[in-house]
Every structure is written in C-alpha cells, then in structure tokens.
C-alpha positions in Angstrom: 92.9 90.2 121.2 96.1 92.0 121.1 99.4 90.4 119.0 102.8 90.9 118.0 101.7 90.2 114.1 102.7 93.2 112.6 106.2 94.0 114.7 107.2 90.4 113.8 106.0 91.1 110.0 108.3 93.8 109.9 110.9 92.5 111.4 111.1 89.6 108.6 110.7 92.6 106.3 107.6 90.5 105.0 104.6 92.3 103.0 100.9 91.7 104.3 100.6 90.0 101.2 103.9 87.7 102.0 101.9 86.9 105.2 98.8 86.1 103.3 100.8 84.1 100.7 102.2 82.2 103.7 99.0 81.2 105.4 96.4 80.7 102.8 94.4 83.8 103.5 93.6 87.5 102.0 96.2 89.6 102.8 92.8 91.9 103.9 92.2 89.0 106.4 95.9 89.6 107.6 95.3 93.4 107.9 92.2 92.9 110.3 94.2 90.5 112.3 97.0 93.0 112.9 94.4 95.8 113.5 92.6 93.6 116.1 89.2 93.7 113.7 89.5 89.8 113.7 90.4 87.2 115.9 91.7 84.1 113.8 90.0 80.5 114.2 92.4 78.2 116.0 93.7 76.2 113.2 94.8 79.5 111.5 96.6 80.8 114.9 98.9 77.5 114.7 99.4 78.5 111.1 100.3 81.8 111.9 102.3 80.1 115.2 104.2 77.7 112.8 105.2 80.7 110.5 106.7 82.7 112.6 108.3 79.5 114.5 106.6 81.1 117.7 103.8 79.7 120.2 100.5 81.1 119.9 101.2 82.6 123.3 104.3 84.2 122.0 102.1 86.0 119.6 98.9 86.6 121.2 97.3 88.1 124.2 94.3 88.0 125.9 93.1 91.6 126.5 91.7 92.2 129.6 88.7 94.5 129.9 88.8 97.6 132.1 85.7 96.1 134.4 87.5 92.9 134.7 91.3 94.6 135.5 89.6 96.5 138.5 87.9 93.3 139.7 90.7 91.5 140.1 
C-alpha cells in the first residue's frame, strides 16, 4: 500500500521517532510503513489519520497490480 507518511513527516519537520512517539509504536514500525514493508492494522491507520488531522484516504492508497491495471 502506497502513502503520503513520509512527505507529510517532513513537512511537520517531525523525526520517525516523533512519529513513533506520537502513535505508540517503534519508530522501526514507522520506517516499514513509510517504505511500504508494512501495512498498518486499522485502528493504527486512524491513529496515524488523527495525527496528521487527515482521512485515511488522504494518506493511503490502494496499489493496483500490473495484471489487474490491464484488466480493467
């Protein structure tokens, strides 16, 4: 799953570890997050939504796979 996590980080001139701080996690959790190694539970996606005083669709999409795309 693709997101804005890192560009809207940066532009709040927060630290991963601010981040972490923030939501209650590592800030090695937030770093796979950003990096798309981990797709956060739902209760920790509204945390991260409440943060950033954003939607969850505001600061996530859905990545389409290349099969799918050419199916459509």
């Amino acid at each position: 799953m693709k997101n804005r996590i890192r560009v809207l980080r940066a532009e709040r001139n927060w630290t991963q570890a601010d981040l972490a701080s923030r939501l209650g996690v590592s800030r090695n959790s937030v770093n796979a997050i950003e990096n798309g190694k981990y797709d956060p539970s739902l209760p920790l996606a509204f945390r991260i939504s409440d943060v950033f005083e954003m939607t969850i669709e505001e600061i996530f999409q859905r990545e389409v796979a290349a099969d799918n795309k050419a199916a459509e």
